[in-house]
VEXFI-753886 format. One record per residue: y, x negated, z negated of N, C-alpha, C in turn. Coordinates in pm, whole numbers, padded with zeros to 5 digits, always signed. Layout:
# residues N
YXZYXZYXZ ...
# end
This chain:
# residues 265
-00046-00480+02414-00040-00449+02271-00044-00576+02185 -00112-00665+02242-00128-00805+02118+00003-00846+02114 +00070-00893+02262+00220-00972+02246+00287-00883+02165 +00293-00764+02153+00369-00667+02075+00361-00739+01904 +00234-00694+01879+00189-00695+01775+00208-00885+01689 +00209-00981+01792+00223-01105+01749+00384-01136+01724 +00450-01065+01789+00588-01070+01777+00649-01022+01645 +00556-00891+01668+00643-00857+01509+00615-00919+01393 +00449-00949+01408+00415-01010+01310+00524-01178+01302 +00523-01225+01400+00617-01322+01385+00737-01320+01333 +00790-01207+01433+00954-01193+01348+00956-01182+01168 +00830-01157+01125+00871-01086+00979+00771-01203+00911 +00762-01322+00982+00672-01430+00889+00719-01459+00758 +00842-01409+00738+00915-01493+00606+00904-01374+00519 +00883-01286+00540+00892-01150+00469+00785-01158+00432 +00640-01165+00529+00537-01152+00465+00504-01279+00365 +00566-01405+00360+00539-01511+00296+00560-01433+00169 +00739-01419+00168+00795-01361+00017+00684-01253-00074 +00659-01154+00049+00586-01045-00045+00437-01114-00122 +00359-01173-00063+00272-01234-00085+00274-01305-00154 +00384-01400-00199+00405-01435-00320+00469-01428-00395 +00547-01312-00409+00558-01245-00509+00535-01145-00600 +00421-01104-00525+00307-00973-00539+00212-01092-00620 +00172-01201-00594+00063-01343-00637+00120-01331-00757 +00250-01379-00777+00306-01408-00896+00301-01313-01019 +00314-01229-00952+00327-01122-01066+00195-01103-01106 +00096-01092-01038-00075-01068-01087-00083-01181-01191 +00002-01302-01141-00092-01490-01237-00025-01390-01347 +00130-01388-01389+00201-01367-01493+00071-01284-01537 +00065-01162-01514+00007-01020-01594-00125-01116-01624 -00189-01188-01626-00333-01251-01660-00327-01365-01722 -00231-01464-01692-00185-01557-01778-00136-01515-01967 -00095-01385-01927-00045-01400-02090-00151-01271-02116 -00246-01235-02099-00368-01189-02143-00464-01271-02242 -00498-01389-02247-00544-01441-02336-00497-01420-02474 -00329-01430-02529-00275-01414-02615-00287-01281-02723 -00348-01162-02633-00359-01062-02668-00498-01015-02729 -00578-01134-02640-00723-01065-02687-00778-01081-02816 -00729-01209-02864-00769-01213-03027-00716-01096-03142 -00607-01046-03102-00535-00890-03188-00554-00803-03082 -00668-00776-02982-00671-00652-02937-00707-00551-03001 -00793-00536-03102-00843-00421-03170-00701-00366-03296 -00660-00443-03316-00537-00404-03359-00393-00370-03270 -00366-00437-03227-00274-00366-03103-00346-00243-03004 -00442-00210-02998-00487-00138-02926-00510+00016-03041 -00489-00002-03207-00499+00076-03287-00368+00122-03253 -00255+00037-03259-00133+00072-03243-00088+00173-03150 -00118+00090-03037-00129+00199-02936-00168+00306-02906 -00281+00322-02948-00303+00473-02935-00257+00618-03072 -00173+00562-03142-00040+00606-03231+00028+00676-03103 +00029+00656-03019+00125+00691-02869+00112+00832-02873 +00210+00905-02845+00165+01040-02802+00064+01077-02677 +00007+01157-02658-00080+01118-02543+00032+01123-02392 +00114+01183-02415+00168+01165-02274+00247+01060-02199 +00259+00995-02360+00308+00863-02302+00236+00778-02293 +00076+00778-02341+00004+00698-02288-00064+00751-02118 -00093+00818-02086-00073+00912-01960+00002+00861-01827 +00156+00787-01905+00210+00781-01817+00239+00619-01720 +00113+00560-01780+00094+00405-01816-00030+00356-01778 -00160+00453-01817-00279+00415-01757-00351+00479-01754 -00448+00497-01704-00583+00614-01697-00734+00561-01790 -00666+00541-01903-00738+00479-02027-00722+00493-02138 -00743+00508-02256-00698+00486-02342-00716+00370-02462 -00799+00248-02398-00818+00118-02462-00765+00073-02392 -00621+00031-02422-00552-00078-02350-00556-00222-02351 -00645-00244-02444-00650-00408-02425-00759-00463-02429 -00871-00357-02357-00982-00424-02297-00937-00487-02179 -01062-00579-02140-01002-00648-01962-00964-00516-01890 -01055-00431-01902-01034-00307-01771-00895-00175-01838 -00861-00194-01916-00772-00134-01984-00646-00218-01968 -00622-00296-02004-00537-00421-01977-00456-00435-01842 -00549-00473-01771-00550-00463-01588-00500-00304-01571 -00574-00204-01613-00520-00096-01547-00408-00060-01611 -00351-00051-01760-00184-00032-01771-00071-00113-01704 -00111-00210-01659-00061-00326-01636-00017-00394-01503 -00109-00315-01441-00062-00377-01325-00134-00263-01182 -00227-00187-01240-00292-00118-01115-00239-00012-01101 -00249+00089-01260-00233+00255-01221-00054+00247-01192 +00031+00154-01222+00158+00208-01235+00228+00084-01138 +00222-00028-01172+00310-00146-01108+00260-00156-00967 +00084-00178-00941+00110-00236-00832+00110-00095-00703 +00085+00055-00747+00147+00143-00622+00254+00121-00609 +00352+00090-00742+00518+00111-00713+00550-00021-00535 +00485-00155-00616+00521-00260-00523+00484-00253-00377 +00304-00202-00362+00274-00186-00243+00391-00064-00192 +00434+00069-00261+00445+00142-00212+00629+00126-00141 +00697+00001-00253+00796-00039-00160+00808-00111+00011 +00671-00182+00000+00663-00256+00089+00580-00179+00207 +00510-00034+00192+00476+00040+00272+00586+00086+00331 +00675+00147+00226+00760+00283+00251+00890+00217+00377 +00906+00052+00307+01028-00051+00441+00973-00082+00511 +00836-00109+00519+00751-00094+00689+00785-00009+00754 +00715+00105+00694+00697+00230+00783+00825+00280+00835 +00953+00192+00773+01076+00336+00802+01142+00220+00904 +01052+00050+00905+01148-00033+01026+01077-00068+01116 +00967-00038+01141+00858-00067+01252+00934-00020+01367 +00990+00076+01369+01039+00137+01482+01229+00162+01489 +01210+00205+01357+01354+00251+01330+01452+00142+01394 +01420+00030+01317+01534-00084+01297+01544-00079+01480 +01471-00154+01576+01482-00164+01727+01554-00037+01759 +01503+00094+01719+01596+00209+01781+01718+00159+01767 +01801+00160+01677+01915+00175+01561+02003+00038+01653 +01932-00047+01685+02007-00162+01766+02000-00183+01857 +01921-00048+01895+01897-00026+02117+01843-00114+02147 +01701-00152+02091+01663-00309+02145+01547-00234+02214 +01511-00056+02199+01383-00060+02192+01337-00005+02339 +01475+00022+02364+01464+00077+02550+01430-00044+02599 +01460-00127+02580+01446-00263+02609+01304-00303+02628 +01218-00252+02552+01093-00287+02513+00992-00199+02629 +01049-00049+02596+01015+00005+02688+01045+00036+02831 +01110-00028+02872+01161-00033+03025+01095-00149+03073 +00974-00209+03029+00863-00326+03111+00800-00216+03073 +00674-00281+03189+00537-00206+03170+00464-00223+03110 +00517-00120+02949+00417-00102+02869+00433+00083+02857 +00315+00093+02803+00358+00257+02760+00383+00288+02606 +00385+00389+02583+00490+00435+02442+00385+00420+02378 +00237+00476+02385+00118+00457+02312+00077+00319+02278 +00097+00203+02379+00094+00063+02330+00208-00002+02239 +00330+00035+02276+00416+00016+02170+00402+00044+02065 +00348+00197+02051+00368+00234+01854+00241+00161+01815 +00137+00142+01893-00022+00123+01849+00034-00054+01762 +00125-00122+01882+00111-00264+01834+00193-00264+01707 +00321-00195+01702+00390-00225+01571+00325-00129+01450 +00222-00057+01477+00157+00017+01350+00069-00079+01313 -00040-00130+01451-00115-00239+01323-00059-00351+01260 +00045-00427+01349+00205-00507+01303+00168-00479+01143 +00224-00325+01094+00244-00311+00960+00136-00295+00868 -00016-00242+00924-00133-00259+00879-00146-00410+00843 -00134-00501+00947-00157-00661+00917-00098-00715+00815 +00002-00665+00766+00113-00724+00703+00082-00686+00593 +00054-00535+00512-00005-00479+00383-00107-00528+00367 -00245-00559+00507-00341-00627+00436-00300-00808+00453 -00204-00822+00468-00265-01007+00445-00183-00969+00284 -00086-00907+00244-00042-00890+00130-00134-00895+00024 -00254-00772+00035-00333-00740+00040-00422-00858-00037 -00480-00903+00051-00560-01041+00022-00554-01171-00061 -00387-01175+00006-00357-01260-00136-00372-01252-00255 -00298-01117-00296-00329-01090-00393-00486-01049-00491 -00499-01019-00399-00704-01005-00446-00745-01140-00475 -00745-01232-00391-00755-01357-00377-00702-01392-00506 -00587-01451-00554-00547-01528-00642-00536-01432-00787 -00566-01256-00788-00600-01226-00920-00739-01253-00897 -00831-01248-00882-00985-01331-00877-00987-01446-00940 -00917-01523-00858-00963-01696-00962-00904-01718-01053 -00801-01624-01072-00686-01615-01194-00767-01528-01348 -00898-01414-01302-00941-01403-01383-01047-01460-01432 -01113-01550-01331-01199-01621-01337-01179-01730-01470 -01020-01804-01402-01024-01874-01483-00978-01800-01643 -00905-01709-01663-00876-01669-01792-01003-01600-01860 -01153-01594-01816-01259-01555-01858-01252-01367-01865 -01101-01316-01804-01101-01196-01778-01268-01147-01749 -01347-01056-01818-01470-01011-01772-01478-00897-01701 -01420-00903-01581-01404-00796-01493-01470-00860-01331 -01574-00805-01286-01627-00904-01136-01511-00895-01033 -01522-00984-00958-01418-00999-00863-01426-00893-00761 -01593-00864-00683-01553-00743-00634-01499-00595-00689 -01479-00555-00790-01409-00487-00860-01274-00530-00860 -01229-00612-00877-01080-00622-00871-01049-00664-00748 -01105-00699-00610-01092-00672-00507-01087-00496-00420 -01148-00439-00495-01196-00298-00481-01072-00226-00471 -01054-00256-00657-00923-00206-00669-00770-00221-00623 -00774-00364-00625-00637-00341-00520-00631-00312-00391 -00744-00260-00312-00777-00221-00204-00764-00121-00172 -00769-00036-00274-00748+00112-00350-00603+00129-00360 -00540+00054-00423-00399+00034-00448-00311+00055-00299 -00351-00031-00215-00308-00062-00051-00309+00045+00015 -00452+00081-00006-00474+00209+00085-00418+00338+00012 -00392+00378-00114-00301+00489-00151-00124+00447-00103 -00112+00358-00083+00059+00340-00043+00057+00354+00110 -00099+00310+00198-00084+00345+00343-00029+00474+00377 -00099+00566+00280-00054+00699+00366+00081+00724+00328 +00150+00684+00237+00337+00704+00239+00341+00576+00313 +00303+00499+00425+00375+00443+00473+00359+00498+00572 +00184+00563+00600+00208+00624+00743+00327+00755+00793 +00308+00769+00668+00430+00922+00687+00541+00879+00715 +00541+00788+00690+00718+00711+00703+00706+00695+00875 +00604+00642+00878+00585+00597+01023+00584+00704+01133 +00541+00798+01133+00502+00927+01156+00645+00974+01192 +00746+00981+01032+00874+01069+01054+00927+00965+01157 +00974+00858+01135+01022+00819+01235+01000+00798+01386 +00872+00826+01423+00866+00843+01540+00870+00965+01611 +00871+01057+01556+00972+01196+01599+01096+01182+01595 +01169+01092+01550+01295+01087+01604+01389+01089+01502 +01519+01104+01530+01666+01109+01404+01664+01215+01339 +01624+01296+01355+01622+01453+01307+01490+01403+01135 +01366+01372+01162+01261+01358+01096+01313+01168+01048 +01380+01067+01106+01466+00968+01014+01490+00982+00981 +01592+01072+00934+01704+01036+00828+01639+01038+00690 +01513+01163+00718+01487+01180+00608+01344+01068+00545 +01333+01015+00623+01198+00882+00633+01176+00782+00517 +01295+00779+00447+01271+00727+00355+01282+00758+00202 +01354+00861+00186+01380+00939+00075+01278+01013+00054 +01227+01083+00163+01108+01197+00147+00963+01120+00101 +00964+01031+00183+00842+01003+00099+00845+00913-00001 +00944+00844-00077+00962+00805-00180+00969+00901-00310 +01011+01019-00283+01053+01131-00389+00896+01176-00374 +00797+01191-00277+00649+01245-00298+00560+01096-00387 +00594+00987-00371+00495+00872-00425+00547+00892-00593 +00705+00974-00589+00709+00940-00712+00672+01096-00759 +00709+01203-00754+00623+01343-00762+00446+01333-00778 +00392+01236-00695+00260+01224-00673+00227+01148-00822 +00297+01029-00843+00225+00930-00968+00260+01059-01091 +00381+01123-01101+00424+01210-01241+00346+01308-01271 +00301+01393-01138+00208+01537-01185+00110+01479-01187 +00023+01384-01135-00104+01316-01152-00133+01253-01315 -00006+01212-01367-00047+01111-01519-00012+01263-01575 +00094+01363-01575+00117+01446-01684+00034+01556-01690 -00069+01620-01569-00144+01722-01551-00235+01743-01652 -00304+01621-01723-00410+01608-01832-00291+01662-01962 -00167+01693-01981-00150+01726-02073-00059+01860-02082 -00030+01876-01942+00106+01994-01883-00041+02079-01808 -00044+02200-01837-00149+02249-01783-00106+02333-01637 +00013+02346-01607+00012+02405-01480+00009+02281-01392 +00037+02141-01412+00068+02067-01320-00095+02005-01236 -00196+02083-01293-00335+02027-01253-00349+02080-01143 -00344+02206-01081-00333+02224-00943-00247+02143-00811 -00130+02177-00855-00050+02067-00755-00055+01955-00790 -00125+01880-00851-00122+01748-00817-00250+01670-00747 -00355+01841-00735-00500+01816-00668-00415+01782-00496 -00284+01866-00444-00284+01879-00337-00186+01699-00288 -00177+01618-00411-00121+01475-00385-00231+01333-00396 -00193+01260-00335-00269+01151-00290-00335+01060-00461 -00192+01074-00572-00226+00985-00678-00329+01055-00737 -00367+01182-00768-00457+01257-00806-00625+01171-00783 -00613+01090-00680-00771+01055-00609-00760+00900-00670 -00667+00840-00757-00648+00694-00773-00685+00695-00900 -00799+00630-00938-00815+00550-01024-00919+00471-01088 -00797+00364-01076-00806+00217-01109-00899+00179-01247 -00901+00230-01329-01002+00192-01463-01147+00244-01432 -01123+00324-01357-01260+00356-01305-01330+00299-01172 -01261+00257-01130-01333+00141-01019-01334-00036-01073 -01227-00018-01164-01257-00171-01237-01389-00190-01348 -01447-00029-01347-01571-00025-01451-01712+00001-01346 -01676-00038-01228-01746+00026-01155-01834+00102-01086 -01718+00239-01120-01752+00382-01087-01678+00420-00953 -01625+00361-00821-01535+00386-00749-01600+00472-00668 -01534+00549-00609-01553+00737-00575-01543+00704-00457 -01623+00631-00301-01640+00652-00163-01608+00767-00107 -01573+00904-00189-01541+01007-00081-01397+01028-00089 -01305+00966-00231-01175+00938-00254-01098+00851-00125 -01168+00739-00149-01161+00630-00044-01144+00732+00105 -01259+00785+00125-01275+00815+00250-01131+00923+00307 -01100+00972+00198-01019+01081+00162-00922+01029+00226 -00871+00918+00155-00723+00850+00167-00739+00818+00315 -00821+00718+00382-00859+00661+00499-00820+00793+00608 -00888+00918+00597-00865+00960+00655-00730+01055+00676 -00643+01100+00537-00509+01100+00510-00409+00970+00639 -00462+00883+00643-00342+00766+00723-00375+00788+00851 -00523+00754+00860-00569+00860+01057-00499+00958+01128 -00464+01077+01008-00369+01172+01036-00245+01157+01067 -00213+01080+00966-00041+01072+01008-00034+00957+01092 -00119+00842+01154-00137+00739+01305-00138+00844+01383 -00208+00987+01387-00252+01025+01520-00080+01103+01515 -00040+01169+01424+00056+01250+01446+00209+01140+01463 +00179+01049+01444+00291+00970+01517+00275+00931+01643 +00142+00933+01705+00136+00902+01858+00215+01016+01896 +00168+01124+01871+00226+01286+01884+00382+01227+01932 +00396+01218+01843+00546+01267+01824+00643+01150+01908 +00567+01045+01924+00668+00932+01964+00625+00963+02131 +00489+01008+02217+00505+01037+02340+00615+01113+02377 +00636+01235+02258+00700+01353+02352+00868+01314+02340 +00892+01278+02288+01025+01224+02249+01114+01188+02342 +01248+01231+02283+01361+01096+02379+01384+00978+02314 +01414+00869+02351+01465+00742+02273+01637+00768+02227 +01662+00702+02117+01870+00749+02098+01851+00634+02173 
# end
């Protein structure tokens, strides 16, 4: 399982460089030009809430946007950074396996003595390793980034939260991971399907507080359990967490499932 797992991680060193810093970059930007704002926050923040409520809804889980924790959460937690993790989950999860099928490399893999359970085990944590060194960076360099902009938000809190962030995009990556290891039938649809639920999941979750049928079904989606202004004030919900954690368990175990019983194309 390690040579597995060091390989892939190798093959995709440049990928994980890029994401990592460009996930970095985008946090300095969003905190760098935060200072500019704070001297007219009480006035831009009057402005803002002129908003209808659903379009503030659809932006942050706050309605002082230009406090530090208001700021951070329109800005970069409740909306930007699922979208980013959730790209970089959703092309994990659908090439961990896929891509080697697709170029017959993977009979290849499996015709030494390894078994199918060490294969998926090494390229799943492969893609675990890869979201969290993403992961870190970014925690890492928004930390000293708010440090230095006197952002008054503690670092374990904004470590928290993008941790939060990671782990709500795991489980659309595990599903990704999951469909594809049942095979072409459950591929094709591996990447559309759970892109159309991350984005179903963020819409009935921000519009439910104002669309009153959408509060039920959006209890039964993952974005429903996310949020970011409330763990950056630190109130973060351990059984949410636990929630999600155990949401990705499910879909790891149901991809062992599915990739033992299988044929290879």
């Amino acid at each position: 399982m390690i040579p597995i797992l060091t390989w892939t991680l190798w093959r995709r060193r440049w990928s994980i460089f890029w994401w990592s810093l460009g996930v970095a970059l985008y946090m300095a930007l969003i905190i760098a030009v935060y200072p500019s704002f704070r001297n007219q926050s009480a006035a831009l923040n009057d402005s803002l809430n002129q908003l209808p409520q659903t379009v503030k809804s659809l932006v942050a889980d706050t309605n002082n946007f230009l406090s530090p924790v208001g700021y951070m959460s329109s800005n970069a937690y409740y909306l930007m950074m699922p979208i980013i993790f959730g790209v970089l989950g959703i092309g994990l999860g659908s090439s961990l396996l896929a891509k080697d099928e697709q170029d017959h490399t993977l009979e290849l893999v499996l015709s030494r003595p390894v078994s199918r359970g060490t294969v998926l085990t090494g390229r799943g944590l492969a893609g675990l390793a890869i979201i969290a060194t993403v992961t870190v960076v970014t925690s890492i360099v928004t930390i000293v980034l708010a440090w230095l902009s006197k952002l008054d938000i503690s670092a374990l809190r904004l470590a928290e939260t993008t941790g939060m962030a990671a782990l709500l995009t795991l489980i659309f990556a595990s599903l990704v991971f999951a469909m594809t290891a049942f095979g072409k039938s459950a591929r094709i649809m591996s990447t559309g399907l759970p892109t159309l639920l991350l984005i179903a999941s963020y819409l009935f979750t921000s519009l439910s507080g104002t669309v009153d049928w959408l509060k039920w079904p959006s209890r039964l989606l993952p974005y429903h359990y996310y949020h970011p202004a409330q763990i950056l004030t630190g109130n973060a919900n351990g059984r949410e967490a636990l929630g999600m954690a155990i949401a990705v368990l499910f879909f790891a175990a149901l991809s062992y499932v599915g990739f033992r019983r299988r044929d290879i194309d």
